[in-house]
N, C-alpha and C positions, 0 to 999 in steps of 0.2 A: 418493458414487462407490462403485464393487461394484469386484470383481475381487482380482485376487495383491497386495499389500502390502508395501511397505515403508517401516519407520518410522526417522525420524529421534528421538533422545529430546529432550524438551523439555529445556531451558536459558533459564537466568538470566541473563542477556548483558549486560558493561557492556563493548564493545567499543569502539573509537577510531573513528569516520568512516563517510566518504566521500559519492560519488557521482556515478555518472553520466550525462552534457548530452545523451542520445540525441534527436535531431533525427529525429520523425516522417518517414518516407517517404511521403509526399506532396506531390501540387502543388495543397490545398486554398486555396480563394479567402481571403482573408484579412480580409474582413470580417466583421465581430462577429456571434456568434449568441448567443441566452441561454446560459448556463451552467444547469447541472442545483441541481437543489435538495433537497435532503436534511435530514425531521428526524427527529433520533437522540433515542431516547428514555435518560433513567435507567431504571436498574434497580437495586433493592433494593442494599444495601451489601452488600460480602461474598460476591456469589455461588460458588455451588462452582464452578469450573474446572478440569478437567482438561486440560494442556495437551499434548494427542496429537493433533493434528488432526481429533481426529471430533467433529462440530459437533451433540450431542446432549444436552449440556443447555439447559435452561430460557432462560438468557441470548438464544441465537443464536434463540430462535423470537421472543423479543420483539425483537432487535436489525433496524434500519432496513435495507434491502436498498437496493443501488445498482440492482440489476436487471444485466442482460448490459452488457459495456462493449461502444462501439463502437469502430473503427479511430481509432487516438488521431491520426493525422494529418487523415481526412477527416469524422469523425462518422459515415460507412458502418455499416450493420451487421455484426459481424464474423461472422458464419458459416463465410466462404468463406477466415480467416484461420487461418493455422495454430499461432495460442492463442488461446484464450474465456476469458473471465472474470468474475465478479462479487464483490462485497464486500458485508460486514456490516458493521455499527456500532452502539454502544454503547456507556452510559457509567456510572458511577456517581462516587461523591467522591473515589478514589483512582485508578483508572484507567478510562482511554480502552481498551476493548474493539474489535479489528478482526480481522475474519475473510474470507480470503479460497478462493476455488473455479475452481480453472486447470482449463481442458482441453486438452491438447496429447498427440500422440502418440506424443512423442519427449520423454521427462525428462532434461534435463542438468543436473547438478551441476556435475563437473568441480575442481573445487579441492579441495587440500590440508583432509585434516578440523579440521586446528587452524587456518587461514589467519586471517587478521586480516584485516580490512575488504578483499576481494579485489573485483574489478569485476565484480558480481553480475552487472550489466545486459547484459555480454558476451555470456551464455548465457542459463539461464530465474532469473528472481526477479520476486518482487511488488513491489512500491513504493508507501509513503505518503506525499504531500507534505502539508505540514499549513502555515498561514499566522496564527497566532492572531489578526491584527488583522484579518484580516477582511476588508480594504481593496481585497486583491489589489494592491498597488505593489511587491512583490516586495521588501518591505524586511523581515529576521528571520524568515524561515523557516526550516523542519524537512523533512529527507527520512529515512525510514527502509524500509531492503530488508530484504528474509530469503528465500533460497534454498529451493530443495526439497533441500537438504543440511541446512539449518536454521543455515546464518552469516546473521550479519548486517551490516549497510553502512549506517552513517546519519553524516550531518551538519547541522551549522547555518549557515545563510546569512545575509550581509548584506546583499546584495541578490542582483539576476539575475545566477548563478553567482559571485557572487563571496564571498569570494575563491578566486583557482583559479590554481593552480601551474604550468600549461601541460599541454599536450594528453593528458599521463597524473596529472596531479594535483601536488599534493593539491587536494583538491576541498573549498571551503567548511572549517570551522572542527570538522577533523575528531577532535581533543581531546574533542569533544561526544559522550555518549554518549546515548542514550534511553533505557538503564536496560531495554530492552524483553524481556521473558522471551516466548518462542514455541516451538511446536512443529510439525512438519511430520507430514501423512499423504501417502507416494506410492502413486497406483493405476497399480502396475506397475514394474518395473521402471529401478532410474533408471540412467543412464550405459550402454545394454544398448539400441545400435540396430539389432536383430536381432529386438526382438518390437517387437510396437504397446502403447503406456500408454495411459491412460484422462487419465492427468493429479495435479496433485496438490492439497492442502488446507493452507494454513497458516492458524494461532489463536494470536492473540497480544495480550496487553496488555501496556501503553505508562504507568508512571505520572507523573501529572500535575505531580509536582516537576521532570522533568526539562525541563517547557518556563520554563524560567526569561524567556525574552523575550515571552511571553504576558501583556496586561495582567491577564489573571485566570486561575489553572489552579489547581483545577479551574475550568470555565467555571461558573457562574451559570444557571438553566434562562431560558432566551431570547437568551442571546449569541450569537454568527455568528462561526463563522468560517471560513475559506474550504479547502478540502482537495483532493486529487485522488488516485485509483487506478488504479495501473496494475498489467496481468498484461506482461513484457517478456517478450520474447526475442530475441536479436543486435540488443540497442540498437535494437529497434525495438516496437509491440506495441499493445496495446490499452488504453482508458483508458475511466472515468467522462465525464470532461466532454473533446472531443478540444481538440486546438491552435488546429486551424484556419491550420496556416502561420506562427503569431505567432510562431514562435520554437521553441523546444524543450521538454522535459517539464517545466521550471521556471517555465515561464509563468505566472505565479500569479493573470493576469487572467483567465486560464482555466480556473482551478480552478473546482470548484462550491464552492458554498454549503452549508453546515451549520450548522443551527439544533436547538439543545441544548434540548431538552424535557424539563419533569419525569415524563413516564408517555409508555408507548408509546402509539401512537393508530391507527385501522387506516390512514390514511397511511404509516405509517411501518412499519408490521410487514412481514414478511417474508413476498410472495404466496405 
């Protein structure tokens, strides 16, 4: 992304929680379609990282592209939505690598800069669901957000939403932290709806101790397990693999698939 600049500093975040059950705006048909499939390759141990948002070293050109998401309700193309988004991935023995690329022309923050787990999905944030078994039965999963403020919002689930404290939380086994260090690039102005942004860039890695409900983390090169990405905005927004009506962004039969590779392959690299 080009243009005027504002950065968020990277941080080291072992924050408490959350999450929010945003129910796709759609009245997509509700039968099964494939889920997407994604293989993420390793990459050497150690890589350098700089965590600013600008996605320019070595790692993100080998890391697996989701490609554009579509409208997380109907699988539509998003074009005509007003946020775009795509993600990267990658792994090595310590951490799970994820990068994500919003375009929206309007960046909201909005929260207090010290706020603790605040309801990201209210306004603009990314979202990872992560499912380590695999199975998609919605039993022990992982959600983790980060704003174009640069907080973060994650919890662990026992199953579909639960547990969940009533219609403002707490949400899932928000104690949980993901340990995840990330940094934000905004192109343009954030909180500032008097010009037009470009959009922004979060880079973040997630290490692998913190999925303790994972039968193996780090994963093994060939284990599955099942994730999904979304770019939100007003609890609603764009996603990797959509719902399809099944329910909400926790759908975990809905996630795509991820298949954990030892080397990147040109599958998997980034068009």
């Amino acid at each position: 992304m080009l243009g005027p600049l504002v950065v968020a500093a990277s941080c080291n975040r072992d924050p408490g929680p959350a999450s929010g059950t945003g129910t796709p705006r759609s009245s997509a048909p509700t039968a099964q379609r494939e889920v997407p499939e994604l293989d993420v390759p390793r990459v050497p141990g150690g890589p350098e990282l700089r965590l600013d948002g600008v996605l320019d070293e070595p790692l993100w050109r080998a890391a697996a592209s989701t490609g554009p998401f579509v409208h997380a309700g109907s699988g539509a193309p998003a074009s005509e939505q007003a946020v775009r988004g795509r993600a990267r991935l990658a792994w090595d023995e310590r951490w799970l690598f994820v990068a994500f690329e919003v375009e929206t022309q309007h960046v909201r923050g909005g929260f207090p800069a010290d706020a603790r787990d605040p309801h990201l999905w209210e306004r603009d944030t990314v979202e990872l669901m992560l499912d380590p078994d695999g199975d998609g039965d919605n039993r022990d999963y992982y959600e983790i957000q980060v704003s174009p403020q640069n907080l973060v919002f994650d919890s662990q689930f026992d199953d579909y939403n639960l547990p969940r404290g009533g219609p403002a939380g707490p949400f899932g086994h928000q104690a949980w932290s993901a340990g995840v260090e990330s940094g934000v690039r905004v192109d343009g102005t954030l909180d500032d709806p008097s010009d037009a942004d470009r959009g922004y860039t979060v880079e973040a890695r997630i290490p692998w101790k913190s999925f303790a409900k994972a039968h193996r983390a780090p994963p093994a090169p060939g284990d599955r397990w099942r994730a999904n990405c979304y770019a939100m905005q007003d609890n609603g927004g764009v996603a990797w693999s959509p719902i399809l009506g099944q329910g909400n962004f926790h759908r975990a039969r809905r996630f795509g698939r991820v298949h954990f590779v030892a080397a990147s392959t040109e599958e998997a690299s980034r068009p």
